[in-house]
DOTOR-539443 format. One record per atom (N, C-alpha, C): atom name; residue in three letters; x, y, z negated; residue number from 1. Coordinates in nm, 2 decimals, m for minus. Example, Ala and Ser with C-alpha at 12.3 -4.5 7.8 and 13.67 -1.06 7.14 Angstrom:
> N_ALA_1.32_m0.57_m0.78_1;
> CA_ALA_1.23_m0.45_m0.78_1;
> C_ALA_1.32_m0.33_m0.78_1;
> N_SER_1.28_m0.22_m0.71_2;
> CA_SER_1.37_m0.11_m0.71_2;
> C_SER_1.29_0.00_m0.79_2;
REM end
This chain:
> N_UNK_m0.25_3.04_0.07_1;
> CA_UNK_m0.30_3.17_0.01_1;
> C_UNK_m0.20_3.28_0.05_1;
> N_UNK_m0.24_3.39_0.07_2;
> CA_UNK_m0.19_3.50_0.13_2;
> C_UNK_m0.15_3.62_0.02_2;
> N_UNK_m0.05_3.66_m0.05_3;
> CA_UNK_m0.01_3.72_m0.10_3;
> C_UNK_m0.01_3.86_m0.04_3;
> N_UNK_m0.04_4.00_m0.07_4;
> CA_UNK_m0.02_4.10_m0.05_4;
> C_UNK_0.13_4.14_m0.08_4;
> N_UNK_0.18_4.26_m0.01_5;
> CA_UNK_0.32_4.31_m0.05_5;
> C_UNK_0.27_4.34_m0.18_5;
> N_UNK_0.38_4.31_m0.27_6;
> CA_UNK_0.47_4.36_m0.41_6;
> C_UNK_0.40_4.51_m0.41_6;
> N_UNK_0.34_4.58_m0.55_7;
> CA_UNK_0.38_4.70_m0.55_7;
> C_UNK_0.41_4.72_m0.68_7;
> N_UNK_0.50_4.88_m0.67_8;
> CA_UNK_0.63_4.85_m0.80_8;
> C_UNK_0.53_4.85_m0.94_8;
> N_UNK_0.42_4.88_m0.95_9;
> CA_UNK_0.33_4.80_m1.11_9;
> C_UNK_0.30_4.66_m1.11_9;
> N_UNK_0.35_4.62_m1.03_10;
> CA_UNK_0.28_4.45_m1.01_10;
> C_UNK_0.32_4.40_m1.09_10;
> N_UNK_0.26_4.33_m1.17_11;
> CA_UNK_0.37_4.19_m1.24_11;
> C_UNK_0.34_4.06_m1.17_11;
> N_UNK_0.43_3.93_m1.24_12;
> CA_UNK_0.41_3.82_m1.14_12;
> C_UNK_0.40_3.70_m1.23_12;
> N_UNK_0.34_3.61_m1.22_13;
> CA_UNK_0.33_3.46_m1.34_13;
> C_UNK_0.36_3.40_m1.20_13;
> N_UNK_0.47_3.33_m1.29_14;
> CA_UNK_0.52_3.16_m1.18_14;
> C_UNK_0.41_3.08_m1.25_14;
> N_UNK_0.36_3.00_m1.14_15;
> CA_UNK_0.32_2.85_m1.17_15;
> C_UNK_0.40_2.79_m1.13_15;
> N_UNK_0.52_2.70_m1.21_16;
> CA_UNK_0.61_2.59_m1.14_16;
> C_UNK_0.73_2.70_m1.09_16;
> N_UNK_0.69_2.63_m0.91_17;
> CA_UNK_0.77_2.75_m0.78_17;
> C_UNK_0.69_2.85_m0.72_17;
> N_UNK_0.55_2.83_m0.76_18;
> CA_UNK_0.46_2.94_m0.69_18;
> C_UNK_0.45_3.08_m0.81_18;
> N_UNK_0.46_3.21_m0.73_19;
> CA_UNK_0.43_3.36_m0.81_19;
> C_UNK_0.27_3.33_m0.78_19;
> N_UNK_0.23_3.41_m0.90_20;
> CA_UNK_0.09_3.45_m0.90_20;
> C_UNK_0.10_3.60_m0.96_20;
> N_UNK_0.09_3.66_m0.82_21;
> CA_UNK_0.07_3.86_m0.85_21;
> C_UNK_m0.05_3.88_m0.90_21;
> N_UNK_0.00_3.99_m1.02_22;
> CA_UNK_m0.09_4.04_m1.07_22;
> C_UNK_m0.08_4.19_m1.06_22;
> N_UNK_m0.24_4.18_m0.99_23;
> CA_UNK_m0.19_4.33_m0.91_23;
> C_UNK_m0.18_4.46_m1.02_23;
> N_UNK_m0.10_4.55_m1.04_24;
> CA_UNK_m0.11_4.65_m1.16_24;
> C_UNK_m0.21_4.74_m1.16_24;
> N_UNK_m0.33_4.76_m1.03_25;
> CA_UNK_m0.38_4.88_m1.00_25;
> C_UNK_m0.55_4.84_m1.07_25;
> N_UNK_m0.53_4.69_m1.15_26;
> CA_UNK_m0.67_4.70_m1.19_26;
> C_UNK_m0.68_4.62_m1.32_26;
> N_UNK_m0.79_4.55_m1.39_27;
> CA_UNK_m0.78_4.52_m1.54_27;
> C_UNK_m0.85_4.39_m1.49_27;
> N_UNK_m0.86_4.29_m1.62_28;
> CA_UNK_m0.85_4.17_m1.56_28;
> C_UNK_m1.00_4.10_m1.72_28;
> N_UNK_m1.02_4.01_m1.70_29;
> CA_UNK_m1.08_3.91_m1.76_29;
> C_UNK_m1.00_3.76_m1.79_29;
> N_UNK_m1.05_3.72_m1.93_30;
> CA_UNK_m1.00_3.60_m1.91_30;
> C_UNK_m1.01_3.47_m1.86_30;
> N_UNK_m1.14_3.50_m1.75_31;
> CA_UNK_m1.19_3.38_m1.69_31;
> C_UNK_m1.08_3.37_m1.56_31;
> N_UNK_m0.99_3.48_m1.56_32;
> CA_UNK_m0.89_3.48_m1.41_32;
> C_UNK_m0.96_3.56_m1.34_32;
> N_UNK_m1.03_3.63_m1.32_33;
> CA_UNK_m1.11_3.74_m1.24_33;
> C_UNK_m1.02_3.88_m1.24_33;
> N_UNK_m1.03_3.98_m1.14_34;
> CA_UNK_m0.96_4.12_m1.14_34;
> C_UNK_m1.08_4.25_m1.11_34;
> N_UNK_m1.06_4.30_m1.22_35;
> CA_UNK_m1.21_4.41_m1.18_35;
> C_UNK_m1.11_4.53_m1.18_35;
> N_UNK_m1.17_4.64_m1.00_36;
> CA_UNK_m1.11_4.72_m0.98_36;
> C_UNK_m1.17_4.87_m1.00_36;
> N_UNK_m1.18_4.92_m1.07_37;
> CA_UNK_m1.29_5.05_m1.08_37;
> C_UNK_m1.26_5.12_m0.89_37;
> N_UNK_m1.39_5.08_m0.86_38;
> CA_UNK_m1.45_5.22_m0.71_38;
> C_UNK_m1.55_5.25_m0.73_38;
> N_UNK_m1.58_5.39_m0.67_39;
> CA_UNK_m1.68_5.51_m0.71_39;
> C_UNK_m1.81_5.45_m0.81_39;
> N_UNK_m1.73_5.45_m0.93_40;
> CA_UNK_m1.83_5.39_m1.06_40;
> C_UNK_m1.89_5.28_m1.10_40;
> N_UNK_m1.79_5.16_m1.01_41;
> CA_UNK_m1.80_5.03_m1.06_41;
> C_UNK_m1.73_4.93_m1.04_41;
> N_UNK_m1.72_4.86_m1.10_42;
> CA_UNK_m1.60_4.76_m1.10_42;
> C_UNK_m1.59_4.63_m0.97_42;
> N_UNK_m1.51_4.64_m0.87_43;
> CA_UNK_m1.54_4.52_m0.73_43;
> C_UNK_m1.46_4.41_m0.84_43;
> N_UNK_m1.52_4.31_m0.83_44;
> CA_UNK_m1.47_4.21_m0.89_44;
> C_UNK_m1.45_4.07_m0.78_44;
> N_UNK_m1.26_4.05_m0.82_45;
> CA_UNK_m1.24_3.92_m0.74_45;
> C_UNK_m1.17_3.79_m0.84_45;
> N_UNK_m1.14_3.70_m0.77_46;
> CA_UNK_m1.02_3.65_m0.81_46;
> C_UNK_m0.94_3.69_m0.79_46;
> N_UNK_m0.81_3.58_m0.92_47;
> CA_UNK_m0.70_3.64_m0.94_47;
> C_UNK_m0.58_3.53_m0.87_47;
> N_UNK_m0.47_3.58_m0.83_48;
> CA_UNK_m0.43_3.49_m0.77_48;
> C_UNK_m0.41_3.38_m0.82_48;
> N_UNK_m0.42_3.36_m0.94_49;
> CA_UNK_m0.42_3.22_m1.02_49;
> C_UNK_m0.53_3.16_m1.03_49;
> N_UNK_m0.61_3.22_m1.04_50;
> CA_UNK_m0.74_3.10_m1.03_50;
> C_UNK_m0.75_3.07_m0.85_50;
> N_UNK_m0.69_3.15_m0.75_51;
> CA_UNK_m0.73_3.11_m0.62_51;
> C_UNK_m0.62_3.01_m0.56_51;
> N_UNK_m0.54_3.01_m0.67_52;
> CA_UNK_m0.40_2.91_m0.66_52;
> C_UNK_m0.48_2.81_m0.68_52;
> N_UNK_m0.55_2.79_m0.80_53;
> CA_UNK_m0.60_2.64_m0.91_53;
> C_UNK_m0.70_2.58_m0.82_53;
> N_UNK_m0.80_2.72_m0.77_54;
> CA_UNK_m0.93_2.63_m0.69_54;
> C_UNK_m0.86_2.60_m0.54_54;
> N_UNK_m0.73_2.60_m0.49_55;
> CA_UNK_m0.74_2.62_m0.38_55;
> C_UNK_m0.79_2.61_m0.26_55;
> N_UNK_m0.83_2.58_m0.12_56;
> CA_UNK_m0.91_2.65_m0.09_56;
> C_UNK_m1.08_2.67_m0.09_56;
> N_UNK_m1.12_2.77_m0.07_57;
> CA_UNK_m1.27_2.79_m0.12_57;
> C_UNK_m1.35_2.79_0.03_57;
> N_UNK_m1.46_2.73_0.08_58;
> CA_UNK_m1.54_2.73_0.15_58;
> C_UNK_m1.66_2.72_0.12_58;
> N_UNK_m1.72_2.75_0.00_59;
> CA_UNK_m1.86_2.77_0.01_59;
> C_UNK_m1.87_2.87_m0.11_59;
> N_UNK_m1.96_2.94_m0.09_60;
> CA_UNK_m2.01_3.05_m0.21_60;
> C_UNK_m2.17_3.06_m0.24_60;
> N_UNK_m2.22_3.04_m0.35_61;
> CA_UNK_m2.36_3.05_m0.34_61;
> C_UNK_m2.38_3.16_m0.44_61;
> N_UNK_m2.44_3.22_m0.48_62;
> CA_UNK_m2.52_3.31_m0.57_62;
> C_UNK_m2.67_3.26_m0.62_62;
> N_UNK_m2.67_3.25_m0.71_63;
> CA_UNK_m2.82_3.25_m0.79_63;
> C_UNK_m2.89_3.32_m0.83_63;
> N_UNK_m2.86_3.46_m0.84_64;
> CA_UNK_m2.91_3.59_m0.89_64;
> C_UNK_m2.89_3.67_m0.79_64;
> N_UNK_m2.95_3.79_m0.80_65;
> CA_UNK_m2.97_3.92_m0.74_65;
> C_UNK_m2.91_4.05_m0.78_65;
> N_UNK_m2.87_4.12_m0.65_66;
> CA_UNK_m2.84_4.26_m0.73_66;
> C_UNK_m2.88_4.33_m0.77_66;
> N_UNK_m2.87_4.38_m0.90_67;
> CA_UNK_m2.97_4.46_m1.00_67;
> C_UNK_m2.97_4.36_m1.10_67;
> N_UNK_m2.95_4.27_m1.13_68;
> CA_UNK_m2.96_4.18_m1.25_68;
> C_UNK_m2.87_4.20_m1.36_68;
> N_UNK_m2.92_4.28_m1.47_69;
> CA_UNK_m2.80_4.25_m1.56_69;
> C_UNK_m2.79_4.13_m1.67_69;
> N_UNK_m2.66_4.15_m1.63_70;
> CA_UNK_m2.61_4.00_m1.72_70;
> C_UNK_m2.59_4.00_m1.85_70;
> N_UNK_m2.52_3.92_m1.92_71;
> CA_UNK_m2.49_3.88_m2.03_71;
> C_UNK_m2.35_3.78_m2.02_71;
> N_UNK_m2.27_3.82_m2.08_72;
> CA_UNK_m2.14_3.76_m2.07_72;
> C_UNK_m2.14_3.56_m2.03_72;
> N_UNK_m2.09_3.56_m1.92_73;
> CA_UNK_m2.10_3.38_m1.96_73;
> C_UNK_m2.23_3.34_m1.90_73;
> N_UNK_m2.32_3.43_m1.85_74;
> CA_UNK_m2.41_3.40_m1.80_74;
> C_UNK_m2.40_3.34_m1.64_74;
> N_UNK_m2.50_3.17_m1.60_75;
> CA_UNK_m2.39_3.15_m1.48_75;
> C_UNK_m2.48_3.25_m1.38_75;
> N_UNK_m2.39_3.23_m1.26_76;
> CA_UNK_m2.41_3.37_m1.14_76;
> C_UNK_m2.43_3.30_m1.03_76;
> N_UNK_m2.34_3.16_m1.02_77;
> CA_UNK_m2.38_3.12_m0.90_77;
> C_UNK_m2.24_2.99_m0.89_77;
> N_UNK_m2.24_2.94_m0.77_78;
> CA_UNK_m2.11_2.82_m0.79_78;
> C_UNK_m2.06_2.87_m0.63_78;
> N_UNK_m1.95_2.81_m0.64_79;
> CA_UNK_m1.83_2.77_m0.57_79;
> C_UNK_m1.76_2.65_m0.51_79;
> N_UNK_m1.78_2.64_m0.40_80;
> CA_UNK_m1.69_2.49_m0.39_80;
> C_UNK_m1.56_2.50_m0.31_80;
> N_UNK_m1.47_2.45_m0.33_81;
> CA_UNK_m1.32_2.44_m0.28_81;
> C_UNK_m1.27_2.29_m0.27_81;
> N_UNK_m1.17_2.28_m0.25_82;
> CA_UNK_m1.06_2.09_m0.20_82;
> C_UNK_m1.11_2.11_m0.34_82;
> N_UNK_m1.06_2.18_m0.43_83;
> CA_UNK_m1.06_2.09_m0.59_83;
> C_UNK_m1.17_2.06_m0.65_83;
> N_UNK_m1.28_2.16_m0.61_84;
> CA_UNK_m1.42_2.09_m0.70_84;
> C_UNK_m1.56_2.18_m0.66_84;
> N_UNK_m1.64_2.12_m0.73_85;
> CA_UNK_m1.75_2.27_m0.75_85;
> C_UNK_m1.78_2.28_m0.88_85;
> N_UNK_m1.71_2.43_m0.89_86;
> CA_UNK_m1.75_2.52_m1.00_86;
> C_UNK_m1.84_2.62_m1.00_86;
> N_UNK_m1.94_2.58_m1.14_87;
> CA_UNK_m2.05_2.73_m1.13_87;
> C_UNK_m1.96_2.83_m1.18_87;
> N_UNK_m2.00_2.97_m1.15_88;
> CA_UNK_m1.93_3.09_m1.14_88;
> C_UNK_m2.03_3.11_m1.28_88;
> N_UNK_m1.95_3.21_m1.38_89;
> CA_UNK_m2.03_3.27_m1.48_89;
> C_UNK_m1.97_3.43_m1.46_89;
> N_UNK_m2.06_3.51_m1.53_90;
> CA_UNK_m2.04_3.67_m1.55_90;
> C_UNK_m1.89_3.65_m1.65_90;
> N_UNK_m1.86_3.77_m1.60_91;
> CA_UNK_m1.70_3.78_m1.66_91;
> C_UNK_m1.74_3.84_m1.82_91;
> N_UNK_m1.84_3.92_m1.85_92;
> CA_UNK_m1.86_4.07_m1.91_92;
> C_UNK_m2.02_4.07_m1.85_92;
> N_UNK_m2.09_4.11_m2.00_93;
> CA_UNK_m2.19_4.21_m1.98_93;
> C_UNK_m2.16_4.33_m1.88_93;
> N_UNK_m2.29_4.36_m1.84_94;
> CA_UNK_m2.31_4.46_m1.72_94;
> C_UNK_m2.45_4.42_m1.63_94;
> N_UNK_m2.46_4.49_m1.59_95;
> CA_UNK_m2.51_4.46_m1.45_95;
> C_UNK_m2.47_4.48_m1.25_95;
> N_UNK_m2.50_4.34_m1.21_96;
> CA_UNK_m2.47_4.34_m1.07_96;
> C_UNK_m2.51_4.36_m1.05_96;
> N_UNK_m2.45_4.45_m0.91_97;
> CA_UNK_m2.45_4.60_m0.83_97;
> C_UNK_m2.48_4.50_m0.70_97;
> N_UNK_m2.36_4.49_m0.62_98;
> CA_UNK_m2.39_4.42_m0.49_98;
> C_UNK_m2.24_4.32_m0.47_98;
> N_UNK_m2.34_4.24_m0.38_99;
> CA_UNK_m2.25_4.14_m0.34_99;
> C_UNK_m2.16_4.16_m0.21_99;
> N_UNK_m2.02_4.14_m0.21_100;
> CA_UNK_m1.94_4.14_m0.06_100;
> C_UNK_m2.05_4.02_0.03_100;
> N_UNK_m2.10_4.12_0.08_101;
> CA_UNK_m2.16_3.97_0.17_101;
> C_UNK_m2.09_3.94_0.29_101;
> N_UNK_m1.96_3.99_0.33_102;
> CA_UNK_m1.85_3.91_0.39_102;
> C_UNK_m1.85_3.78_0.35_102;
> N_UNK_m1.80_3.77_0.26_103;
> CA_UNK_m1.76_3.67_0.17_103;
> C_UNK_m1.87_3.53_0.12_103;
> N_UNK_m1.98_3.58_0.12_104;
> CA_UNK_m2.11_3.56_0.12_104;
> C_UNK_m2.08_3.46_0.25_104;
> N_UNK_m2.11_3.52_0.37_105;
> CA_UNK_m2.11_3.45_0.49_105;
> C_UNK_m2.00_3.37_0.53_105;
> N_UNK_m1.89_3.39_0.46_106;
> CA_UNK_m1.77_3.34_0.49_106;
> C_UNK_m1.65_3.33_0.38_106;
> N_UNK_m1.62_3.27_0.34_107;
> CA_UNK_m1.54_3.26_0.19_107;
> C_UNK_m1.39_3.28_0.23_107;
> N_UNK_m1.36_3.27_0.34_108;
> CA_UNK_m1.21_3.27_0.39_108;
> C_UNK_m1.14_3.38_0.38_108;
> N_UNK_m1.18_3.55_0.28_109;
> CA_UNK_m1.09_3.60_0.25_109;
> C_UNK_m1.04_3.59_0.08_109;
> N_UNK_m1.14_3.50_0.08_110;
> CA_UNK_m1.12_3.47_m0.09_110;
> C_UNK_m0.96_3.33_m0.09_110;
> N_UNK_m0.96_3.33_0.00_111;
> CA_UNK_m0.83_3.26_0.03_111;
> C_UNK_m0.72_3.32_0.09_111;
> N_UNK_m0.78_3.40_0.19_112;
> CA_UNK_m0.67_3.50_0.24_112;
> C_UNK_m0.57_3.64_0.18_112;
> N_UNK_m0.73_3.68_0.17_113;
> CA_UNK_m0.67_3.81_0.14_113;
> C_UNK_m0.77_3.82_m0.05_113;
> N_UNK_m0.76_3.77_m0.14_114;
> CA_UNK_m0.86_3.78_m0.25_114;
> C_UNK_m0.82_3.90_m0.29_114;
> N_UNK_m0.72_3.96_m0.31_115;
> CA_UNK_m0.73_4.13_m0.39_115;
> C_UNK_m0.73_4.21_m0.30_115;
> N_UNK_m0.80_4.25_m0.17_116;
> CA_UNK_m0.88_4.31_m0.10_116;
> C_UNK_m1.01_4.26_m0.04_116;
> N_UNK_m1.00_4.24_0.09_117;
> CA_UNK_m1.17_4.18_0.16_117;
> C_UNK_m1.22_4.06_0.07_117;
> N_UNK_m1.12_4.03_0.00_118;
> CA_UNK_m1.23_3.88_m0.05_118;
> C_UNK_m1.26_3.90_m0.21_118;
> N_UNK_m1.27_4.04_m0.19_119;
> CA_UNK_m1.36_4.04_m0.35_119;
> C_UNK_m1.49_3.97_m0.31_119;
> N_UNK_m1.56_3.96_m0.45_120;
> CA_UNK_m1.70_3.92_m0.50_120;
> C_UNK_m1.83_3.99_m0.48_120;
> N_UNK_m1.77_4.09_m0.58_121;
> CA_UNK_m1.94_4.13_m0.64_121;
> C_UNK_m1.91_4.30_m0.65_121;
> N_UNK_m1.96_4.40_m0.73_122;
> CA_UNK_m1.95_4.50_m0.80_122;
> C_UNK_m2.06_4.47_m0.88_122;
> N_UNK_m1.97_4.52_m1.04_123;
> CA_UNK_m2.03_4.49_m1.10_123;
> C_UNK_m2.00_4.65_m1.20_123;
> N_UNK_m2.10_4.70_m1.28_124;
> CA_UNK_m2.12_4.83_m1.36_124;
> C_UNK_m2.12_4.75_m1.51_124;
> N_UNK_m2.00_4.78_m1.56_125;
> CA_UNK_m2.00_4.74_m1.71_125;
> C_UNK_m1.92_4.87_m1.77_125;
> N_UNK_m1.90_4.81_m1.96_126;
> CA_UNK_m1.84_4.91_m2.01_126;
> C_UNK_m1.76_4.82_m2.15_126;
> N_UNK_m1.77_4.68_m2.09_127;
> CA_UNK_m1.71_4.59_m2.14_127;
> C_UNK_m1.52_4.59_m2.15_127;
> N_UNK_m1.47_4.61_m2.26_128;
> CA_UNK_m1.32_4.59_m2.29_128;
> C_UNK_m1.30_4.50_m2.19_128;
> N_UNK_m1.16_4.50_m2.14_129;
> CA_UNK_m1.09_4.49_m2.04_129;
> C_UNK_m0.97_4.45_m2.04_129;
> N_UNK_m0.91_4.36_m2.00_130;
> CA_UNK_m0.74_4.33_m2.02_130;
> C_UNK_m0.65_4.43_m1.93_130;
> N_UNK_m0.55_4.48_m2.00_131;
> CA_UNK_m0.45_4.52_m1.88_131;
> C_UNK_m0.35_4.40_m1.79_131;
> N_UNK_m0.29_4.50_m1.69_132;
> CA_UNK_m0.23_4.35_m1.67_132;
> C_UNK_m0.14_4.24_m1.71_132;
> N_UNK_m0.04_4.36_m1.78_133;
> CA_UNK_0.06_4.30_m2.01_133;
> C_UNK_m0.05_4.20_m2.04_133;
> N_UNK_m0.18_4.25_m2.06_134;
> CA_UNK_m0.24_4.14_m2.17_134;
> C_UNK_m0.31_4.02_m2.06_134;
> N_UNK_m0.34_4.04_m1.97_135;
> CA_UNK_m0.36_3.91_m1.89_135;
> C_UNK_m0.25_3.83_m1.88_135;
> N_UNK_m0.12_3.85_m1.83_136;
> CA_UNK_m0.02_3.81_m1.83_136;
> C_UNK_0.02_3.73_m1.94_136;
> N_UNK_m0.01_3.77_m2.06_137;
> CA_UNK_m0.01_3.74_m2.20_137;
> C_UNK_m0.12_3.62_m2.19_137;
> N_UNK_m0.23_3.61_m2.18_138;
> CA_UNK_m0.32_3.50_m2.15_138;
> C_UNK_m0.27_3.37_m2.06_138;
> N_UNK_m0.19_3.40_m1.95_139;
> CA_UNK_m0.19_3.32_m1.85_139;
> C_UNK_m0.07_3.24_m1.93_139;
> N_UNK_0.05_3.36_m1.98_140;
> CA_UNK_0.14_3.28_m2.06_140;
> C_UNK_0.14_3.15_m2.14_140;
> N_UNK_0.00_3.21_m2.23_141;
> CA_UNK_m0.04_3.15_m2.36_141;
> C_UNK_m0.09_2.98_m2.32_141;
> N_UNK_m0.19_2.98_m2.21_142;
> CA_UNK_m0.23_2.89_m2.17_142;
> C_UNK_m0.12_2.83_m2.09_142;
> N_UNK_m0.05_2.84_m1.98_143;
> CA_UNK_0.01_2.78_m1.87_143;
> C_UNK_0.04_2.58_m1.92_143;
> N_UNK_0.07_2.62_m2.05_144;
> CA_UNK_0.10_2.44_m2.07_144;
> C_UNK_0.02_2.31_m2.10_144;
> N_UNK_m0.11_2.43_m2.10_145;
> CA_UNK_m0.30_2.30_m2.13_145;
> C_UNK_m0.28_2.31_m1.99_145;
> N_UNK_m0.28_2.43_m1.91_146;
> CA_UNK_m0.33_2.38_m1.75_146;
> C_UNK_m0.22_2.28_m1.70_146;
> N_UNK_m0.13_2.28_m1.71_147;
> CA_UNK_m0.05_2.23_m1.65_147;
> C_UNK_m0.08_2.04_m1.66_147;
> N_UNK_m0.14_2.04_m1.78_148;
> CA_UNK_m0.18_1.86_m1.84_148;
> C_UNK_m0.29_1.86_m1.76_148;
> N_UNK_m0.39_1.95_m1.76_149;
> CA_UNK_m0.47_1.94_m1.69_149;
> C_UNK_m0.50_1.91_m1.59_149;
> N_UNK_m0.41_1.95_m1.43_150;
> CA_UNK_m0.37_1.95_m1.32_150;
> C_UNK_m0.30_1.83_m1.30_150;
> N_UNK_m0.22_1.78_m1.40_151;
> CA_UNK_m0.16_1.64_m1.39_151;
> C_UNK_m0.30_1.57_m1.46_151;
> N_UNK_m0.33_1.56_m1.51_152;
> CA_UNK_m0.43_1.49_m1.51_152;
> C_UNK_m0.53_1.47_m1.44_152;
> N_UNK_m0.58_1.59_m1.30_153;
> CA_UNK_m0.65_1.55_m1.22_153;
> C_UNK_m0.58_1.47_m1.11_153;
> N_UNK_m0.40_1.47_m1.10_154;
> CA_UNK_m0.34_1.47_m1.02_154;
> C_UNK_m0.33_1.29_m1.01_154;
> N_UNK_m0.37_1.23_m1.14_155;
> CA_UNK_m0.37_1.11_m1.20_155;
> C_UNK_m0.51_0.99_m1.21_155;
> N_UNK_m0.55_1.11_m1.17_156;
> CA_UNK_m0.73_1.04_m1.14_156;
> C_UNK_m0.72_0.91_m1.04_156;
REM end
């Protein structure tokens, strides 16, 4: 996974030996997702911690359309990576806008570069929103279930 340069709002969660930046210039969910407000809606990617956990991603599918508005939790579409296939759910009520169909065709910046080219989606919400303090706070909170977790699949 490809880390962007440091910038001085960033904060950082170790997993273990690995940093997981969190970039300061945008607001986050607690599914691990980063929504970045451009011209009136939110591009939504992963966060370096969930692109740590799934690592790497090669397939993307979508099940819905743009123009669909969602309902929090609602699923969107799945994902497959080395670690599994996961269905994708809405982060937040709203409605989807459009899909990076880079990414669509090719999932390899959701590995490379995920807090630029390898966003998701745009999505138009008005759904509360974590800063990057309170994400950080989230990742804290949890870090010691995932960690049993990961040893647990590590043990399969």
């Amino acid at each position: 996974m490809s880390e962007t340069t440091p910038q001085p709002d960033d904060l950082v969660f170790m997993m273990g030996q690995y940093p997981a930046t969190i970039r300061g210039d945008r607001l986050y969910v607690d599914s691990h997702l980063w929504l970045q407000p451009v011209e009136g809606v939110y591009r939504v990617g992963f966060t370096a911690y969930s692109v740590r956990l799934l690592q790497d991603v090669y397939f993307l599918n979508w099940n819905i359309d743009p123009g669909t508005t969602l309902v929090r939790k609602q699923e969107i579409g799945e994902i497959e990576s080395s670690k599994a296939v996961s269905t994708l759910y809405a982060p937040c009520a709203g409605q989807l806008v459009r899909f990076n169909e880079r990414v669509a065709a090719d999932p390899t910046p959701i590995n490379t570069d995920n807090y630029d080219t390898g966003w998701l989606y745009e999505l138009r919400t008005d759904a509360p929103l974590l800063s990057p303090a309170q994400y950080l706070a989230v990742l804290e909170a949890g870090w010691e279930q995932t960690q049993r977790l990961i040893k647990g699949q590590m043990n399969e």
